[in-house]
Structure formats: structure tokens, C-alpha cells
C-alpha positions in Angstrom: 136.5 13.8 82.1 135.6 17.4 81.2 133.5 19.2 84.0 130.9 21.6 82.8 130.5 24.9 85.1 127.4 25.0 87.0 125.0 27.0 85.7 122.5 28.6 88.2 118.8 28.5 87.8 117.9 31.6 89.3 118.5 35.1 87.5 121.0 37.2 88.0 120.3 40.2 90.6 119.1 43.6 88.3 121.2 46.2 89.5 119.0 49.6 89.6 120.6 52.8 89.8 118.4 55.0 91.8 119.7 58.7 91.8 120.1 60.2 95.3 118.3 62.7 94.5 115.7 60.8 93.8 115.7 59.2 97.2 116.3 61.9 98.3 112.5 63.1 97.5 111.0 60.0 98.5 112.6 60.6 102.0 111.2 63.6 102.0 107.6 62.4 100.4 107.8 59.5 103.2 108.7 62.4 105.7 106.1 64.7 104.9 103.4 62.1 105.1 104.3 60.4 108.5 104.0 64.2 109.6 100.8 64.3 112.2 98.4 67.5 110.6 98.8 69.3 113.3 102.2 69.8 113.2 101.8 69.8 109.5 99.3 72.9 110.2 101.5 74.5 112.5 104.6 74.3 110.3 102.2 76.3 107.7 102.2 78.9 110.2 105.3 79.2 111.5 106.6 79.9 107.9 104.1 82.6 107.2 104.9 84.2 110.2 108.7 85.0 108.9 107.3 85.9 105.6 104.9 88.4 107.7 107.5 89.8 109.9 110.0 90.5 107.4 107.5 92.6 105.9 106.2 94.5 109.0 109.7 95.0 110.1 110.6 96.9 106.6 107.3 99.3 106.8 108.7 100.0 111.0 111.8 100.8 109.6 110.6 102.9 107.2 108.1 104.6 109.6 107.7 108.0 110.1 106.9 109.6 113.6 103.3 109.6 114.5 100.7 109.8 117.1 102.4 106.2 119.2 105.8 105.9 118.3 108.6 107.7 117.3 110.4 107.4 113.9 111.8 103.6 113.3 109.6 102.0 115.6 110.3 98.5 117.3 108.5 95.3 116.4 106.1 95.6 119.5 105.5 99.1 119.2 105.0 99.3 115.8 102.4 96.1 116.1 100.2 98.5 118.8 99.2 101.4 117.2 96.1 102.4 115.9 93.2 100.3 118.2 96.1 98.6 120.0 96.4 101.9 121.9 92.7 101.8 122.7 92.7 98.4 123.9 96.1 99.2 126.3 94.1 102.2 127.5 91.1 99.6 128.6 93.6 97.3 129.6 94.9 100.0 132.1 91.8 102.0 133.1 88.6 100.4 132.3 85.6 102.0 130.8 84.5 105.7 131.3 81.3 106.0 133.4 80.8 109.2 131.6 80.6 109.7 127.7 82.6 112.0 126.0 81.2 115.1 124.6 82.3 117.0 121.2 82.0 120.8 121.4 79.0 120.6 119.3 77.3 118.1 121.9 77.6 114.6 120.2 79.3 111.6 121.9 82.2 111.5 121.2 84.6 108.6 120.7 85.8 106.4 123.7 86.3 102.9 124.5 83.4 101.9 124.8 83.6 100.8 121.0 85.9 97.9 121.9 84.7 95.4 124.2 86.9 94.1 126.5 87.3 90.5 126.0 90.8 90.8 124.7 92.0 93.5 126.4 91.1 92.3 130.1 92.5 89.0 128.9 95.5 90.8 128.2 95.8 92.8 131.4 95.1 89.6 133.5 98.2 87.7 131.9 100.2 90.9 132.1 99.5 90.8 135.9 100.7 87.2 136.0 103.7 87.6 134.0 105.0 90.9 134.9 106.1 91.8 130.9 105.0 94.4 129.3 101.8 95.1 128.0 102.8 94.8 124.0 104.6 91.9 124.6 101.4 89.8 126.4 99.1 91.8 123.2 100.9 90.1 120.4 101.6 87.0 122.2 98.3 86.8 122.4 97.7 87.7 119.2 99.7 84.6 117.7 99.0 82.3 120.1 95.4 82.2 119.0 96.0 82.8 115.2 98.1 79.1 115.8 95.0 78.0 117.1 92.8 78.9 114.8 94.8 77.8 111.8 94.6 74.2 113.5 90.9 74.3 114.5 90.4 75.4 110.6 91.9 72.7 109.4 89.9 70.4 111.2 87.0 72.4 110.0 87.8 72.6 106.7 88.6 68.7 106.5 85.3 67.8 108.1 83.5 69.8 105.4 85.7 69.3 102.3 86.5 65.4 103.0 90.0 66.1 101.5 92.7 66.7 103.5 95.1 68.3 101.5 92.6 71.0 100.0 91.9 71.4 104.3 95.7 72.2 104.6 95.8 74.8 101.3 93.1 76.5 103.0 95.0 77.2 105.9 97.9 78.2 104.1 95.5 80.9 102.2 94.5 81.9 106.2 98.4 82.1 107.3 99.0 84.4 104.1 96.1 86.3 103.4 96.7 90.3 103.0 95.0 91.2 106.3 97.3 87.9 107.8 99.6 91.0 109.7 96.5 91.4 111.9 97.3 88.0 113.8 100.2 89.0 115.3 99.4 92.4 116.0 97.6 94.3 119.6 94.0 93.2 118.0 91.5 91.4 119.0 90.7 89.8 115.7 92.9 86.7 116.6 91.3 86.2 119.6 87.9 86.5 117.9 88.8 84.1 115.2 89.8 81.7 117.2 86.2 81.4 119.2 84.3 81.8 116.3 86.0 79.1 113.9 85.7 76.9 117.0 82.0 77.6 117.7 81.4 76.8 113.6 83.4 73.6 113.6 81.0 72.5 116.7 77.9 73.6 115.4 78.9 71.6 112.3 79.5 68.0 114.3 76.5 68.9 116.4 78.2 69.4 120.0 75.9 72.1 120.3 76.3 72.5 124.2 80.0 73.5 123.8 79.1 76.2 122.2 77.6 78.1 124.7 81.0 79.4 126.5 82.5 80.6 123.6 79.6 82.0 122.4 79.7 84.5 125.7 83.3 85.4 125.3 83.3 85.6 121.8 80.3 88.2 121.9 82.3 90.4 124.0 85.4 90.4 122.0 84.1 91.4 118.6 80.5 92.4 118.2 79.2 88.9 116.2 76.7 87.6 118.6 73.9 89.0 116.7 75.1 87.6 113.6 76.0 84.1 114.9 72.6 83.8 116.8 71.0 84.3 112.8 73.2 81.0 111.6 71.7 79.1 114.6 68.7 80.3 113.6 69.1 79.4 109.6 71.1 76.1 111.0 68.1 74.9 113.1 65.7 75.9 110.3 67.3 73.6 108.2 67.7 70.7 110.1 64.3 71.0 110.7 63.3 71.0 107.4 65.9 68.0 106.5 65.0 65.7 109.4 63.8 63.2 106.4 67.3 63.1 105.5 69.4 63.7 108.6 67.4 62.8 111.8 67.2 65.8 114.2 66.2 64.9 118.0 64.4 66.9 120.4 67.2 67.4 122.4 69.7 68.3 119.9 66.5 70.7 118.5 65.7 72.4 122.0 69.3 72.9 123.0 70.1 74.4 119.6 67.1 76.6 119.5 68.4 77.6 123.4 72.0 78.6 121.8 70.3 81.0 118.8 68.2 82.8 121.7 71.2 82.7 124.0 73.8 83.8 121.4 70.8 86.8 120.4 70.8 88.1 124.1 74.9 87.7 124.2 74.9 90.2 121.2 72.9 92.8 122.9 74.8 92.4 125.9 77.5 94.5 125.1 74.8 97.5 124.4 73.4 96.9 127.6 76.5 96.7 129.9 77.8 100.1 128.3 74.3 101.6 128.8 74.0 100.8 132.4 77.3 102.0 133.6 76.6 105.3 131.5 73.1 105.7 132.2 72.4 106.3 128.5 70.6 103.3 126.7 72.2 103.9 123.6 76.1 104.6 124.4 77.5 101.7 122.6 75.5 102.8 119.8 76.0 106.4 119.9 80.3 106.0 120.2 80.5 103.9 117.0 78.4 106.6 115.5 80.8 109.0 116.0 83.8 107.0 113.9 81.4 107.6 111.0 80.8 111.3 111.6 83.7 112.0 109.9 82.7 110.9 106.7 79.0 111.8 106.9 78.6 113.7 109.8 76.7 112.7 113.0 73.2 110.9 112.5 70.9 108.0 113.7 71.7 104.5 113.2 69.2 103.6 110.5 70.1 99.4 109.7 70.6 99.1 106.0 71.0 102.4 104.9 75.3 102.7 105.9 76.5 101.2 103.0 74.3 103.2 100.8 75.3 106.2 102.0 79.0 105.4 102.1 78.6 104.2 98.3 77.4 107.9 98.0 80.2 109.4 100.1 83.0 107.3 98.3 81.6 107.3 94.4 79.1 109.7 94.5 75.4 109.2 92.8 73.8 107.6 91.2 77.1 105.3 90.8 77.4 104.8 94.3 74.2 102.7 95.6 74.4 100.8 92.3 77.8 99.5 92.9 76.2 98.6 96.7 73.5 96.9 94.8 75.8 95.0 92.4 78.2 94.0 95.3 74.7 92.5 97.1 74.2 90.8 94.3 77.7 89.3 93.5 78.0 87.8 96.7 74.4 86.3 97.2 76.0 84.7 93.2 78.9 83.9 95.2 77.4 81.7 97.6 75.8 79.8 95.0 79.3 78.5 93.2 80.2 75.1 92.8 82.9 75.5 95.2 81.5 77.3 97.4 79.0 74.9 98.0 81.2 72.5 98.7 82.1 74.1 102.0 78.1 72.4 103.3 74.8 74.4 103.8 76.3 75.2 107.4 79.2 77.3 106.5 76.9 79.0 103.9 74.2 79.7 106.3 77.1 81.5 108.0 79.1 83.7 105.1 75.1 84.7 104.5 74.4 85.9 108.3 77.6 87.5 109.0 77.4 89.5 105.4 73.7 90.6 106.3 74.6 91.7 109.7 77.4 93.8 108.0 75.0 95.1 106.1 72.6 96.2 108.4 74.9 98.7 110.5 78.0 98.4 109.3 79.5 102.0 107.3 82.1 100.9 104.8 85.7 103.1 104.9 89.2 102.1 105.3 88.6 99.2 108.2 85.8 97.3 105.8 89.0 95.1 104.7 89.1 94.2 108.8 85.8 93.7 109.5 84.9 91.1 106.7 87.9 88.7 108.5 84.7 86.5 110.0 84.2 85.4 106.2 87.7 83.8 106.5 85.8 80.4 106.0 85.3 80.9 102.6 88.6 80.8 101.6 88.4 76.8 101.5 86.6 77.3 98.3 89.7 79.4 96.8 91.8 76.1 97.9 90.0 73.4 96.3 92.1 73.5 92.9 94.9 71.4 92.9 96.9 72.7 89.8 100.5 73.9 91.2 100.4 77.1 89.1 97.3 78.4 90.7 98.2 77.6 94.5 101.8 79.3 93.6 100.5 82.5 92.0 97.6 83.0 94.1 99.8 82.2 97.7 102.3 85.4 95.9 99.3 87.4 95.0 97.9 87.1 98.9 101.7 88.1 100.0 101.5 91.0 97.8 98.4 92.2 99.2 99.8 91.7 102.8 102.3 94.7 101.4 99.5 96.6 99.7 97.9 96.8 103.0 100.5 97.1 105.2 101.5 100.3 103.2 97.5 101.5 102.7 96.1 100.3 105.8 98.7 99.8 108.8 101.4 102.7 108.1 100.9 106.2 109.5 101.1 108.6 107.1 101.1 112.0 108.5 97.2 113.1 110.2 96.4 109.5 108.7 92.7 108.9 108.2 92.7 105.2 107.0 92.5 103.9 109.9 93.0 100.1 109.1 
């Protein structure tokens, strides 16, 4: 008797042949998203910094002597020249109780154009570590630029609702061309830091954190001012919205409380330095004199700086019209899709710190500096998701880092760009 084979009823096992290195990219897909953001963020910034300080240390090398260093300068020399200097001189001897005087009678300029949150910071930690002074400055410096990257990301992910757009946007922070700043002897880490952190909790409503920062962050870069106008705009709103979003006494009284507080915190600075000098308008009258060299010495008349500098720069009638157009560009600005997409708050923001800018800022070779506060914007650059854009415009940001590393940060001679 034949016997027939047995024939099984299940099928026969499909053999797939997966490439390695296609597992390869799932390992790392899998990898990437089991990452926890912050360290996700913090990556980000670790990576720009090499980028960054591969490019600071070719412009040291190729620098020249000047007023701080000598020719080739090292990494923490080179990172604090310029207003670096002025802060290590604060850092070291305070604030003069007597203003300095040109030859022609005008105050001249001193320290009392920096305020001394950063510095005195600086010199406390120095104290504590025994280092020297540079070293504590730009650790500093990056310590709080890591901060604020992660504190932006949660920002920009509360606002945007899209995490991945949040996490472009930081990149766009870690590269931007003024990016060298963060890990230089400046205070605009430092201020960043608070002010990114004072938004993101005026944006979830902890308004009673705010106050502390507030204080600290009004005598590290002159904002308070500016930031008590978004309170002021924020609270206006809400009130107007309660319909839609309920707004409770308490949350209305302690706000209103932080735009009057963070008002008084923004003259503060003008009072401190006019007290110890006996002369009411010292602050005033020393960041005057930076402009005297383009203008000459004058009064501080609000909204009339960028008008002249229009005239100083491109002469007239060209100048005040390309003021006027760049007033009108960016109130258009703030009205783009994507821009809106950042929330009323952040909005109310761009618009207060731009004004206040406005009002008594003069615009020369440190305008690029000063408009770092608007660094909340760039979460509308980082909303498109096509691979080309984020590519070219992440290589376009790193070519501006070189454009003003070589305009802005290298001395050049009797250099009068200061960045």
C-alpha cells in the first residue's frame, strides 16, 4: 500500500528580505522618536554650537590686533570684546558715581548704559568658582542660550500644537546669524532666557511667576517698558474676549498688577542711575552719547531716531520713506497667515517690543542685536514642512552667522560697527 506524503494545511512561511539598511533607518526612526524633547532640543543645540565655534574660531584666527586682544586671539578672549569689556569693567568696579564729561561738556559714555544683571551675576559666580572672568561670561552665556532653546520649544509647541514645527523653530534659534551672540560675554542670552520664560507664562496664564523674572529681566536688557505694553495689550484682550475664554478677577487684578509692575521695573534702571549720580537723566543722557557720533549730541525726542538715522544712513527724502515703508511691512507682517499662527499673545508681543524700538531706539551697526527679543517670530519661518526649504534656509541662516561675524564681530582697524 502506497503512502501519500502529508501535505500541510497551513502556508508556507514568506521569506522577506528586508535590506539592513533599511533597518537600519527604522532603528534610527524608532530611536529618534523614543527621544524625550528635551534632549531632542538640547541635541539641536549642541550641534549648532560646533557649527558656531568653528566659525568664530577661523575669524580669531584671522584677527588682527585691536583695542582687547592681540593678533590671533583665544576662544575666550576673542568672545569678550566689544561690550564684553564693559560688562568685565562693571563686573570688577561697579558704576561711576560721577558722569563722564567730553571736552565740549556732554556726558560722555560709561557704564551706566549696561545694567548689571548679567554682569553682577557674572562676578558672583566668578567669586564662587575662582575661574576667570571670560570663562564664567560665556559659560554663562551658553548655559542660558540651552535654556532658552528648551523653554522655546515648549513655547512654541503650546502655541503651534505641532511638535515638530516647535523643534524647527528652535533649530532656526540655534542657527540664526546673530546665533554667535549666545555664547559670547553678552547679556543677550541671559535676557532671552527670562523673557521667553515670562512669554510662555503669560501664555498658560501663571501670571504670578512672572513677577521675578520680570525684575531681573528689566535690569539685564532695557525691555520692561516694552513688556509692561504686552501685559497691557494681553489684559485688554482678555478682557474683551471673556465671552470666549473666561477671565476671572483674580487672574484680571493680578495681571493688571504685573503691566503696572513690569512699567515701574522699566523705569527703574533710569532711576537707580539718577540717584547715585544726582542727575535725573544719566541713563538717558549716556546712551545719547553712542549716537553722537552719527548725529551729534541732542535730546531724546521718542519717535523721531529712526527718522533721523534713515536720514543719516540714505539721506532725504529716501531716508524717512524707507522708515515709513519698513513701519508698514512689519505691521503687514504681523498680519500673515503664519504669523498668526503663533496666537494674539505672541503678536501682541512682536507689536510692543517693535514700537518701543521705535520710540527711542537709533538704528546703526547694533540694530541687528537689538531686534534678538523678536526671536519668537521665527516659529512662523518653521511652519513649512518641505525638506528643501528647511535645508536651504538652515544654510542661508549659517551663512549669515559668517556675514556677521565678519561685519559685525571682527575688529577692523578704529572699527565703528560696533555689533
Amino acid at each position: 500500500m502506497a503512502v501519500r506524503p502529508r501535505v500541510s494545511s497551513e502556508p508556507a512561511p514568506l521569506v522577506v528580505c528586508v535590506d539592513d539598511e533599511q533597518m537600519t533607518d527604522a532603528r534610527r526612526r524608532t530611536l529618534w522618536a523614543r527621544t524625550p524633547w528635551w534632549a531632542k532640543v538640547l541635541g539641536v543645540f549642541a550641534l549648532s554650537r560646533v557649527v558656531t565655534t568653528i566659525i568664530v574660531l577661523l575669524f580669531a584666527r584671522a584677527q588682527g590686533p585691536n583695542p582687547w586682544t592681540g593678533a590671533n586671539p583665544p576662544y575666550l578672549s576673542y568672545a569678550a570684546i566689544w561690550d564684553g569689556n564693559w560688562y568685565k569693567i562693571i563686573s570688577f568696579y561697579g558704576y561711576p558715581s560721577v558722569l563722564p564729561v567730553t571736552a565740549d561738556g556732554h556726558v560722555g559714555e560709561s557704564a551706566w548704559a549696561f545694567m548689571p544683571g548679567y554682569p553682577f551675576l557674572v562676578s558672583g559666580l566668578r567669586a564662587l568658582t575662582g575661574t576667570t572672568w571670560e570663562f564664567v561670561a560665556v559659560t554663562v552665556s551658553v548655559l542660558c542660550a540651552a535654556a532658552t532653546a528648551v523653554v522655546f520649544y515648549r513655547l512654541m509647541n503650546h502655541v503651534l500644537q505641532d511638535a515638530r514645527a516647535a523643534l524647527f523653530a528652535v533649530v532656526l534659534f540655534c542657527v540664526a546669524p546673530l546665533s554667535p551672540l549666545l555664547q559670547f560675554a553678552y547679556a543677550e542670552s541671559m535676557s532671552l532666557l527670562l523673557l521667553v520664560s515670562a512669554l510662555y507664562l503669560v501664555v498658560t496664564r501663571r501670571y504670578g511667576w512672572v513677577f521675578p523674572i520680570v525684575a531681573l529681566m528689566a535690569l539685564t536688557r532695557p525691555s520692561g517698558l516694552a513688556f509692561a505694553l504686552f501685559v497691557v495689550l494681553h489684559v485688554g484682550y482678555r478682557f474683551l474676549t471673556r465671552g470666549r475664554e473666561p477671565f476671572p478677577l483674580r487672574e484680571r487684578v493680578t495681571a493688571s498688577a504685573l503691566a503696572v509692575f513690569s512699567g515701574v521695573m522699566g523705569l527703574a534702571w533710569l532711576v537707580i542711575a539718577g540717584v547715585v549720580t544726582g542727575s535725573p537723566t544719566a541713563y538717558t543722557d549716556t546712551e545719547l552719547a553712542w549716537r553722537a557720533a552719527y548725529i551729534g549730541y541732542g535730546e531724546l525726542v521718542p519717535f523721531t531716531a529712526w527718522f533721523e538715522s534713515g536720514v543719516w544712513w540714505l539721506g532725504a527724502p529716501w531716508g524717512p520713506i524707507v522708515v515709513v515703508l519698513l513701519i508698514v511691512g512689519f505691521a503687514v507682517f504681523l498680519f500673515l497667515p503664519p504669523v498668526k499662527r503663533l496666537g494674539v499673545d505672541l503678536r501682541f508681543w512682536l507689536a510692543s517690543y517693535a514700537l518701543y524700538l521705535l520710540a527711542v531706539f537709533f538704528p546703526q551697526s547694533s540694530t541687528f542685536r537689538l531686534l534678538m527679543p523678536l526671536f519668537p517670530a521665527l516659529g512662523a519661518l518653521a511652519l513649512p514642512r518641505s525638506p528643501v526649504y528647511r535645508v536651504l534656509i538652515v544654510l542661508v541662516a549659517i551663512a549669515g552667522q559668517v556675514g556677521w561675524m565678519a561685519i559685525g564681530w571682527g575688529v577692523d582697524g578704529r572699527d565703528w560697527t560696533p555689533p
